[in-house]
N, C-alpha and C positions, 0 to 999 in steps of 0.2 A: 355647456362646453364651448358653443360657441364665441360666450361672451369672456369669455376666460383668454380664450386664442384672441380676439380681438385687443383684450386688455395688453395683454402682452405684447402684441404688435406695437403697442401706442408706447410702453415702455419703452420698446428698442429703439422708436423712431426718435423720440424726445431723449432718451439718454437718464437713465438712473441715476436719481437722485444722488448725493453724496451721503445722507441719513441713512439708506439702505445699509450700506459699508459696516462694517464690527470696530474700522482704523480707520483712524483721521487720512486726508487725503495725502497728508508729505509720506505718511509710514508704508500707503502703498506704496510710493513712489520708490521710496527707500528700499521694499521688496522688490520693486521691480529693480530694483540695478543690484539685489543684493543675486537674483538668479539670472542675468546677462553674466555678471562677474565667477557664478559658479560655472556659471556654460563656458564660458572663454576658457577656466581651470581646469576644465574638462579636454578642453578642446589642445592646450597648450601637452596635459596631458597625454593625449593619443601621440606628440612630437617622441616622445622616449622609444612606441614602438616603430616609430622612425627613425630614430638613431640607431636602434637595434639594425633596424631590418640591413640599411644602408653600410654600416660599419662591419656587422656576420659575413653581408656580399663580395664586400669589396676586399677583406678577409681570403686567405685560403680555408675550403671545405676542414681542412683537422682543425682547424683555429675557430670555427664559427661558432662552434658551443660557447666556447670558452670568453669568446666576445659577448653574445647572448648573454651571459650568467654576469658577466661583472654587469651590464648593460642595467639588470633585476636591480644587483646588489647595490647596485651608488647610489640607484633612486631611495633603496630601503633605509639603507643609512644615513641619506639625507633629509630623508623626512624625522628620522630619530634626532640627531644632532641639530639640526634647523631648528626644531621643537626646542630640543633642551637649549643653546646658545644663542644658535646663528640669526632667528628672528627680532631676538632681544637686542642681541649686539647690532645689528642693521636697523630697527625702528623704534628701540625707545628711545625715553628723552635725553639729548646730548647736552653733553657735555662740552663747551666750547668748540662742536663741533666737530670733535674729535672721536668720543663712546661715549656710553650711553649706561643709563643706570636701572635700568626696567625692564619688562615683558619679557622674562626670562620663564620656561615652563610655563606657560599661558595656559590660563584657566578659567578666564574669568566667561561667564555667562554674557555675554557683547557678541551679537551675533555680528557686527562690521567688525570686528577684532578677527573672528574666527573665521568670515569668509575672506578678509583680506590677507589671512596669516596662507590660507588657503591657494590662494592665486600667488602669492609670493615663494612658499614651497616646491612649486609648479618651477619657477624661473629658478631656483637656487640648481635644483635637480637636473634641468637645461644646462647650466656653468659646466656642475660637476659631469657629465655625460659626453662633454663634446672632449677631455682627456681622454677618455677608452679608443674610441678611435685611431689615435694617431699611438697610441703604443700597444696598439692590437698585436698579439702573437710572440711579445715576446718581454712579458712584466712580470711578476712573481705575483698571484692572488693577493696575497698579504699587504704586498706594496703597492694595489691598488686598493685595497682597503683605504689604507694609510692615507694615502692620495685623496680620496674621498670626501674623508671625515677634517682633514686640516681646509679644504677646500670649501666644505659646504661651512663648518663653523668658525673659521677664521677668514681664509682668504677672501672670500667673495662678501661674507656679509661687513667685514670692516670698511670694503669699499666703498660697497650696496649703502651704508650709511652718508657716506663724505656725497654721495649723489643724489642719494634719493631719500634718507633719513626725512623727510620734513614729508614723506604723503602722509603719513596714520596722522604721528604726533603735534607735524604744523613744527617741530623742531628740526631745522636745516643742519646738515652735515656742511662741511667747508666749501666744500666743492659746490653744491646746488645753491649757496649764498653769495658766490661769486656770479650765479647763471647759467653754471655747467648744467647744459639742456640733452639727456640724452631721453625719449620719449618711453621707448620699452626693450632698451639695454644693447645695442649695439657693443658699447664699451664695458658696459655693468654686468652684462651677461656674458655677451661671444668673446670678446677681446679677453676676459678673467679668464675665461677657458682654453683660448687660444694660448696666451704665452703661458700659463703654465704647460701646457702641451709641448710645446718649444724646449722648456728647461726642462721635462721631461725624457724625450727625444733624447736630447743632449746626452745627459749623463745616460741613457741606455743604448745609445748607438742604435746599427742596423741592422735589419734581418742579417743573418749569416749569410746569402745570396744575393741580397739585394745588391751590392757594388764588386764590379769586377775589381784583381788586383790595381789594378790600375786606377782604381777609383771613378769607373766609369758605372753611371746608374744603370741596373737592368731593369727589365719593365717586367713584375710580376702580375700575369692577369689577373682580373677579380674574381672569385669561387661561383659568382653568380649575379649577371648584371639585372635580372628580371626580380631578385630582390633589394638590388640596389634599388632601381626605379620603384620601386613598391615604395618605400622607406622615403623615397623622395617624395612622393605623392599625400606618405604620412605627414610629412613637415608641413609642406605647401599648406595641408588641411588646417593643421594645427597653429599656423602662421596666424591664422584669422582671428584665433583668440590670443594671441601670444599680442601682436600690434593691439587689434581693435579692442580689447579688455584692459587696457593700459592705460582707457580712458578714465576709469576706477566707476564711469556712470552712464545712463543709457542716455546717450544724445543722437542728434542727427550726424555729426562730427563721427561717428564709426563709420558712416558708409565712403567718405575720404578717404579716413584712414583705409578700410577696406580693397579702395582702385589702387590705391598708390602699394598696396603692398601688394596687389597680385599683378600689376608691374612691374614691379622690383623682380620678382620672381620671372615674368618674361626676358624681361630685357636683360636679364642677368644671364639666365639660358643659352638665349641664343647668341650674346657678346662674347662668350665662353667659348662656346663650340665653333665660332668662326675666327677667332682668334689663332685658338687652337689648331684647326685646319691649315689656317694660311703657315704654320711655323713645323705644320706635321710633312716628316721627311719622305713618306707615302701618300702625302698629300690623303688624306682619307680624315673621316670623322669621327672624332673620339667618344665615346658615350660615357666616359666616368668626367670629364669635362664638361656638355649639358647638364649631368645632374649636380655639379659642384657649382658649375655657371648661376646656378635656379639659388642654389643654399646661398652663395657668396652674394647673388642680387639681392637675396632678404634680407639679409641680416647687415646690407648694407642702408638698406633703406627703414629701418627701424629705431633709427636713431631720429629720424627726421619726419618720419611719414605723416606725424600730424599736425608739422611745421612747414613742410616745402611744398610750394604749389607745382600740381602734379604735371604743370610742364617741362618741369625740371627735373624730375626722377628719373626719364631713360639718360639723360647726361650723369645723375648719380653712380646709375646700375649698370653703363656702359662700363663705367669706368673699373665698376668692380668686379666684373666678367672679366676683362680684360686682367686685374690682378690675379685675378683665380688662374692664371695660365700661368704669369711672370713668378707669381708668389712659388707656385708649385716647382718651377725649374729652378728656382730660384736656391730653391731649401733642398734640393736635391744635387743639381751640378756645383754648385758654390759652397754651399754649406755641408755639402753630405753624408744630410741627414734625410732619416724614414718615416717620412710620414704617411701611414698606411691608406687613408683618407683623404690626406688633403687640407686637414681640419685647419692646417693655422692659417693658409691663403685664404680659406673660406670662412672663418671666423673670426683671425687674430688680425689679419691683415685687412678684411673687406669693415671689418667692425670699426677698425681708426679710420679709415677710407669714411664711411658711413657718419662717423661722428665728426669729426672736421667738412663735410660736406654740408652737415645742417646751419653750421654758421656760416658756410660761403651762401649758401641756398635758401637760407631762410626767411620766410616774409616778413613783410615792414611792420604788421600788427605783434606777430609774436617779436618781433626784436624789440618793440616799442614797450610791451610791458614786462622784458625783461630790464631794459632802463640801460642797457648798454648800447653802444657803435658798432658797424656789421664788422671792425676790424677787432673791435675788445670782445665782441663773439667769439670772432674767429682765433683769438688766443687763449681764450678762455677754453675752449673746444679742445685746442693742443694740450694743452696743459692737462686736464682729466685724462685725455689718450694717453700722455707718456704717465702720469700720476700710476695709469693702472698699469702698464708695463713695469715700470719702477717695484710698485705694491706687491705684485705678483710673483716679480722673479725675486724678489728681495726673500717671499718667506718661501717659497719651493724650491730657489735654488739648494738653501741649508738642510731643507728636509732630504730630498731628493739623494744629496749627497750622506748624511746620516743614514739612510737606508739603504746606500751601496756597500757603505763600510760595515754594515753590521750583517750584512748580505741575505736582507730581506728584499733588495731591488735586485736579486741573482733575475741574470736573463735566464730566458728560456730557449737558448739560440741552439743548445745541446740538445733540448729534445726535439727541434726542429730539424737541426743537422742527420740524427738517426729515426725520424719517424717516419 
């Protein structure tokens, strides 16, 4: 027995052989980032019941269900229609760059096929999740159905191609063949979601209460801020694999990404809430500003995080704290419109914030092998931003309006008014 315990020690000290193994050494390897990659899908995963918790909160109590339930339902339909279309159309092989003619219903026995289809389903479901929010309380079920399924199988994945088509297949979409750099969707994700949220808004107006005759905004509290902050805490978590799994593989290069994003998240917070303050007419501190502060700093810096050296993130995520405040007055005194959440300052707005920032901020090596100038970066950047503004309202606006007229986008402003 003892010579057994000895033998082993000697094992562990020298390091097992590679003969031992059943796989060649690259296949472990290859398992090893094929479960970092399921951990992060996991991880990105637990963000929905942050969006839930966050959007139910910030919600009035009769409305919370009912945000909850769509909150289930886009994810469900997302992973249906993602399946049948939207994978296909966002990563098979292009067509000058344009669509694609493959990986439609995926089937095939490729375990990098299925856990990468896996981690992408994760991010489409993010897109479609961050619309519930901003037309919480008063959408017709139906017509968020609707909203859902053109979102996850058209809108997002036609983009999702022109930027990011070329990780599976090695085939570039237009956009990422120009050097349009967004890391893990600033623009691909949050911005897709934000302005359709915009054009949504738009054609549904505001709570019945929300704006006096005068068109002066009232301030409706939130149903519950201790589940806001819960939902924020879910993001934050799930941020970790949302950035650092975007690396598609396990390098030393996540724990970068990792500081830089849970700065973004700081410095986003507290740029927010002090902003806020200094422009608050009771001088006091706002607590749905912190937690949008924290949302707007990430998703500003994930466009860039595994590109800008992390001296340069609180100037990023200063700057998007600070939109989280302007944006929000912004859409509401000027524009007014209801945004239950917040979502488009803190997704539509901090996500072009985030992606035009990586070309102003981004290091000398990644600019060098993209092969451009830090000013043909920096137009290159604009350009995907307005591309996806452009894309998005282009096909929501029509739907949007098709669904008023057929009065499947009936508000729900009547059962508010008498419940």
């Amino acid at each position: 027995m003892n010579n057994i315990i000895i033998c082993l020690i000697v094992l562990l000290s020298i390091g097992i052989p590679d003969s031992i193994y059943s796989h060649p050494v690259d296949t472990i390897k290859s398992d090893q980032d094929i479960i970092w990659f399921l951990f992060a899908s996991f991880l990105v995963f637990i963000m929905q019941a942050g969006f839930m918790c966050l959007e139910a909160g910030m919600a009035r109590a009769k409305s919370s269900i009912n945000v909850a339930v769509k909150n289930l339902i886009d994810f469900l339909l997302c992973g249906i229609f993602f399946w049948v279309a939207g994978f296909g159309l966002m990563f098979g092989d292009s067509y000058c760059g344009l669509i694609v003619t493959n990986l439609f219903l995926i089937s095939e026995e490729n375990k990098w096929l299925m856990t990468f289809f896996v981690f992408q389903l994760m991010f489409a479901g993010t897109s479609a999740t961050i619309i519930s929010g901003a037309v919480a309380e008063r959408i017709k079920f139906t017509a968020y159905i609707t909203c859902t399924i053109i979102t996850s199988t058209i809108i997002y994945p036609v983009f999702g191609h022109w930027a990011w088509g070329g990780l599976y297949t090695g085939s570039k979409g237009w956009l990422e063949s120009l050097g349009f750099t967004d890391f893990a969707g600033s623009t691909v994700v949050h911005s897709i979601g934000g302005w359709i949220a915009l054009i949504a808004i738009s054609i549904l107006g505001p709570r019945w209460d929300k704006f006096s005759k005068d068109g002066i905004p009232k301030k409706i509290f939130p149903y519950n801020l201790r589940l806001v902050y819960l939902g924020v805490f879910f993001l934050f978590f799930g941020w970790f694999g949302f950035n650092g799994g975007s690396t598609l593989k396990v390098d030393g290069h996540i724990a970068i990404i990792i500081v830089n994003t849970i700065l973004g998240a700081c410095f986003g917070g507290i740029a927010a809430t002090i902003v806020a303050r200094i422009n608050s007419n009771d001088k006091v501190f706002e607590a749905e500003y912190l937690a949008n502060g924290v949302i707007g700093g990430l998703v500003a810096i994930t466009a860039g995080c595994a590109f800008v050296p992390t001296l340069y993130v609180p100037i990023i995520v200063i700057v998007a704290g600070t939109l989280v405040y302007y944006g929000t007055v912004f859409i509401e005194e000027k524009l007014k419109l209801d945004d239950v959440v917040g979502a488009i300052s803190a997704h539509a707005f901090c996500g072009v914030w985030g992606t035009i920032a990586t070309g102003i901020f981004m290091d000398t090596g990644s600019l060098e092998s993209l092969g451009n100038s830090r000013i043909e970066q920096l137009m290159i950047q604009m350009l995907g931003a307005v591309t996806a503004l452009v894309w998005s309202c282009a096909i929501a606006l029509p739907v949007f309006l098709i669904l008023k007229k057929t009065n499947m986008y009936a508000c729900l402003w009547i059962m508010n008014r008498w419940a």
